[in-house]
C-alpha positions in Angstrom: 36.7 20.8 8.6 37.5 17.0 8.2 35.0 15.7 10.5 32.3 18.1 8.9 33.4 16.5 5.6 33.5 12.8 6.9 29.4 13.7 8.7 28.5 15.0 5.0 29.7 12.2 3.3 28.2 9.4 5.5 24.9 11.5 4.9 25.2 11.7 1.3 25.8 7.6 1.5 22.5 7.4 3.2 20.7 9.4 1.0 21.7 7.6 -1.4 21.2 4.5 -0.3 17.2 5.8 1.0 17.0 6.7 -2.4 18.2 3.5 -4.5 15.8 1.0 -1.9 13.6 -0.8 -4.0 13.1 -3.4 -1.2 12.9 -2.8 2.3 12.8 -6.1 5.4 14.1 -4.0 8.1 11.7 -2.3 10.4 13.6 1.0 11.4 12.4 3.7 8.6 15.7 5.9 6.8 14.0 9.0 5.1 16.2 11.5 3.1 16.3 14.9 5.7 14.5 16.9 2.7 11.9 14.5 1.9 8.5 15.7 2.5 5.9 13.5 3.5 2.9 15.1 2.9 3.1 14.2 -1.0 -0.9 14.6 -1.7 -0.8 18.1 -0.9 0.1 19.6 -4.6 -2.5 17.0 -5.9 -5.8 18.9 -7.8 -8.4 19.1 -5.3 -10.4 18.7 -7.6 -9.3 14.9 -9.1 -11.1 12.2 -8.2 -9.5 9.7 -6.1 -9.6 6.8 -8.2 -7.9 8.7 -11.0 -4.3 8.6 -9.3 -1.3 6.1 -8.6 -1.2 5.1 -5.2 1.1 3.3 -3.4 0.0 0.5 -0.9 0.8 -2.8 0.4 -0.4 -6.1 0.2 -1.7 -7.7 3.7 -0.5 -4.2 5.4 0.1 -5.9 8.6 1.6 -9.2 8.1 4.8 -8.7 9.9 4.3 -11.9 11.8 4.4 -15.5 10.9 7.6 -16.9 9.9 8.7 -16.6 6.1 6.0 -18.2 4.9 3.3 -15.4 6.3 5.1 -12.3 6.9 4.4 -9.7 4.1 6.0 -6.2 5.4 8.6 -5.2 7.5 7.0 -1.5 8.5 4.4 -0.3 11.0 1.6 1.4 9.4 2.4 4.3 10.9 6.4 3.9 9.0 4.3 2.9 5.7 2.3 6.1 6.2 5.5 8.0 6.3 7.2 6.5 3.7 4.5 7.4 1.4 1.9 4.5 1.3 -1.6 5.4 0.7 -3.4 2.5 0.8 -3.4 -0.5 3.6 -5.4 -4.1 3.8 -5.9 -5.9 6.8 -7.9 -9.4 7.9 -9.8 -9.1 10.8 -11.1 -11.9 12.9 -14.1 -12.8 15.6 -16.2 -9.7 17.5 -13.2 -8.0 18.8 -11.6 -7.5 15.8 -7.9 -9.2 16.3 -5.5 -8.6 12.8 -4.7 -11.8 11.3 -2.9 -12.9 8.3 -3.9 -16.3 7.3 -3.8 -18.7 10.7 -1.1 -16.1 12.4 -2.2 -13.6 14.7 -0.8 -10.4 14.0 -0.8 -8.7 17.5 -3.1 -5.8 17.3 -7.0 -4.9 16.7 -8.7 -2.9 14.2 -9.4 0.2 16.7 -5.9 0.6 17.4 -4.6 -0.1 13.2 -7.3 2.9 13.4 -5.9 5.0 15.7 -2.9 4.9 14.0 -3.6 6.4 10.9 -6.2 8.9 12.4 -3.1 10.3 14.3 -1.2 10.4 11.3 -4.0 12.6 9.4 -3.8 14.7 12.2 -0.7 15.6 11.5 -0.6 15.6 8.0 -4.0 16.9 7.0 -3.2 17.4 2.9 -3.1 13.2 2.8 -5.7 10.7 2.1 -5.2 6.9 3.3 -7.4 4.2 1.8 -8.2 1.4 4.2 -9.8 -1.8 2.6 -11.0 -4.8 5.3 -11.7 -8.1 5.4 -13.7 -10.0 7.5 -12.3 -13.5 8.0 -14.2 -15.1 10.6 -17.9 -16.9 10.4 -19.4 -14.5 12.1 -20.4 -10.9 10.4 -18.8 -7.6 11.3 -19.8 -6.0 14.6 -23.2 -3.9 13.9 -21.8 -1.5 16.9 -18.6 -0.8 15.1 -20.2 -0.3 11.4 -22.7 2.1 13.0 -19.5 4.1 14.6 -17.5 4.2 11.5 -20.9 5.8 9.6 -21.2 8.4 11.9 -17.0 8.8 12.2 -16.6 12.4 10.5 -13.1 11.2 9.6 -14.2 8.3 7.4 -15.8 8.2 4.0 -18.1 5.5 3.9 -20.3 6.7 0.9 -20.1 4.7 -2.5 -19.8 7.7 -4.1 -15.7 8.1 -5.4 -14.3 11.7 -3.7 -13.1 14.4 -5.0 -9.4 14.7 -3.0 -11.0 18.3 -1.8 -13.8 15.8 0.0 -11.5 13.8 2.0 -8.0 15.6 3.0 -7.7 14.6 6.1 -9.6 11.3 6.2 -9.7 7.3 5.9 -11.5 6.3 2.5 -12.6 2.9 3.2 -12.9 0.3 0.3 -15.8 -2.3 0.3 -15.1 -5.8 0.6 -17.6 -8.7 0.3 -18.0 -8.8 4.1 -17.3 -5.1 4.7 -19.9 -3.3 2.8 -18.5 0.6 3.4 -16.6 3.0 1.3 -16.1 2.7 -2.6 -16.1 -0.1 -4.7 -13.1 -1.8 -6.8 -11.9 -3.7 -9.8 -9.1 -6.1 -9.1 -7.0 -6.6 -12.2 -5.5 -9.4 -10.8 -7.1 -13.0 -11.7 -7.8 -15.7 -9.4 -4.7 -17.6 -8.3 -2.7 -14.9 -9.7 -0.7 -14.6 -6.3 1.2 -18.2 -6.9 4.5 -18.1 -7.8 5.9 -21.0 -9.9 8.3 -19.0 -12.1 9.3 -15.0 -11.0 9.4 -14.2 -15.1 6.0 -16.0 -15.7 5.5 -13.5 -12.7 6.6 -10.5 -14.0 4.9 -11.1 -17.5 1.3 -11.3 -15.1 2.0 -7.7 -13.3 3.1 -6.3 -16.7 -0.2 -7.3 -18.3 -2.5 -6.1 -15.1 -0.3 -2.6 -15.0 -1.3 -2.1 -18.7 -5.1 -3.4 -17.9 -5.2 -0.8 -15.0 -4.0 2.4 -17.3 -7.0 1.8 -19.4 -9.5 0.9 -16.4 -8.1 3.9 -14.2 -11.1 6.1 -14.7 -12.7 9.1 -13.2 -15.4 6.7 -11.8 -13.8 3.4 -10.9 -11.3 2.8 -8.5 -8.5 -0.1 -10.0 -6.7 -2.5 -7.7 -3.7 -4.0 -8.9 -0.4 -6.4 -7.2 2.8 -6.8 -7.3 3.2 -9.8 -4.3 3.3 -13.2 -4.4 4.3 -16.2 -2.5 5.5 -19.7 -4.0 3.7 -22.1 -5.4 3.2 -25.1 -4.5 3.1 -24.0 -1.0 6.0 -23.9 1.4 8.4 -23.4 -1.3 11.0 -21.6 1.1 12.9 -20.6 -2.2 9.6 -18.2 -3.3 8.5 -16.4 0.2 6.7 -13.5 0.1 10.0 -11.9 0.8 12.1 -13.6 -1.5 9.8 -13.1 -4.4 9.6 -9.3 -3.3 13.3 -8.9 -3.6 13.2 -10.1 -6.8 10.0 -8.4 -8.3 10.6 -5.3 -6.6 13.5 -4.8 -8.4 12.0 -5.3 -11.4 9.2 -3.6 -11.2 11.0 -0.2 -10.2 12.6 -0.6 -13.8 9.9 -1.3 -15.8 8.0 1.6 -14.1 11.3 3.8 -14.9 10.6 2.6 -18.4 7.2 4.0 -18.5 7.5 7.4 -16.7 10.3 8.1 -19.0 7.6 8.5 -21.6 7.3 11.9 -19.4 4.0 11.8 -19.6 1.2 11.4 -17.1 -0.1 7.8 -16.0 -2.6 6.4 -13.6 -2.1 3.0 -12.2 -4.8 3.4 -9.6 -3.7 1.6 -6.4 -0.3 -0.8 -6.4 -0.1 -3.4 -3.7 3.3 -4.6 -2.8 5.4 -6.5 -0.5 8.3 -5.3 1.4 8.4 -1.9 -0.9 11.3 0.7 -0.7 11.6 4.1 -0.3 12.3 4.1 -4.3 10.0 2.2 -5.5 7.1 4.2 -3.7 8.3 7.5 -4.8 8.5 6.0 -8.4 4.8 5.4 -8.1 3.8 8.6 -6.4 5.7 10.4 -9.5 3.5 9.2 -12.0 0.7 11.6 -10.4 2.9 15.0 -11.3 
């Protein structure tokens, strides 16, 4: 009887624990026993994509680099689990290699790819957006664009979904030099990723939130981010990380705030850094 108690209560301390992470830098993923993964599936089939919150990450891949580049801590296919809809990547030259900035990040587009195809096999109710960039001088590969058109587990069309339309699949999202999927609105303004002050910081993701509950619309998908890096560059004392911890924290509060209005709101998509359990499940309860 005293061991079962002593198991119970180190589970309860985990739970908890999964459940009060805001911010997350270690790779190994804790989820609570119960929690179930597959949170699109109670979502109206009918609803438009673009007219939910969804939880993504900034520079999805970026877990190379040193402070200065490194972004998440997660694999996609741990992001995917934890609840993140919506992924970025840079990708360089003809084969496709993942890059953030300068640093190589290990891994090709095909098998980033592969990775959330396998997870939509699995969990068919869920929808992942996928936005890519291009980074190099020359264009994307003809060959692949032609394959992803005639990929029936992409949506490639302009055209926002219905989430009946695309259970299942990758929605990409166009990009200057990656002309597939649906079209955005970044409520971001240039520069807006430099960090100088976290509270002149804060006061910039506050406004954008606000900017995206009017834009968030049945026929316009919103963009909106919570990361950040220091300003002027190098500034060890404003990494991506360190300005996550602190924002991350912050932001789960003032999103408490909000959804204690018990009412529903749509952010459209929310790109962080380093996110935690918490602070994605915040997000995803804005949709119920």
């Amino acid at each position: 009887m005293g061991v079962a108690v002593k198991v119970l209560g180190v589970f309860m301390l985990l739970l908890h624990n999964s459940v009060q992470q805001v911010f997350n830098d270690k790779a190994r993923l804790l989820l609570p026993a119960d929690y179930n993964i597959a949170w699109m599936r109670t979502l109206d089939d009918n609803k438009l994509i673009s007219a939910i919150s969804i939880p993504g990450t900034h520079a999805s891949l970026a877990v190379h680099g040193g402070p200065e580049a490194e972004c998440q801590s997660w694999s996609v296919e741990s992001q995917l689990k934890a609840g993140i809809r919506y992924l970025e990547l840079s990708v360089s030259g003809r084969d496709l290699k993942v890059v953030h900035g300068l640093f190589p990040q290990y891994t090709r587009f095909s098998k980033v790819l592969n990775t959330v195809k396998k997870f939509l096999s699995i969990h068919t109710s869920e929808v992942v957006l996928v936005r890519v960039k291009h980074v190099s001088w020359d264009r994307f590969p003809v060959k692949v664009l032609n394959q992803l058109k005639n990929d029936p587990d992409c949506w490639v069309s302009d055209k926002i979904p219905q989430i009946k339309d695309v259970r299942g699949k990758i929605v990409f999202v166009q990009t200057n030099d990656f002309k597939l999927g649906i079209s955005l609105i970044e409520t971001d303004d240039k520069n807006d990723y430099k960090v100088s002050h976290i509270g002149v910081k804060e006061a910039k993701i506050a406004k954008h939130l606000n900017e995206a509950l009017k834009d968030c619309k049945a026929d316009l998908a919103v963009l909106s981010y919570s990361s950040g890096t220091g300003w002027p560059v190098l500034r060890l004392d404003l990494t991506p990380k360190v300005v996550a911890k602190k924002i991350n924290r912050w932001l789960y509060d003032y999103l408490g705030g909000i959804s204690s209005l018990k009412s529903k709101r749509c952010f459209g998509i929310l790109a962080m850094d380093f996110p935690g359990f918490a602070l994605i499940q915040r997000i995803i309860g804005f949709n119920y």
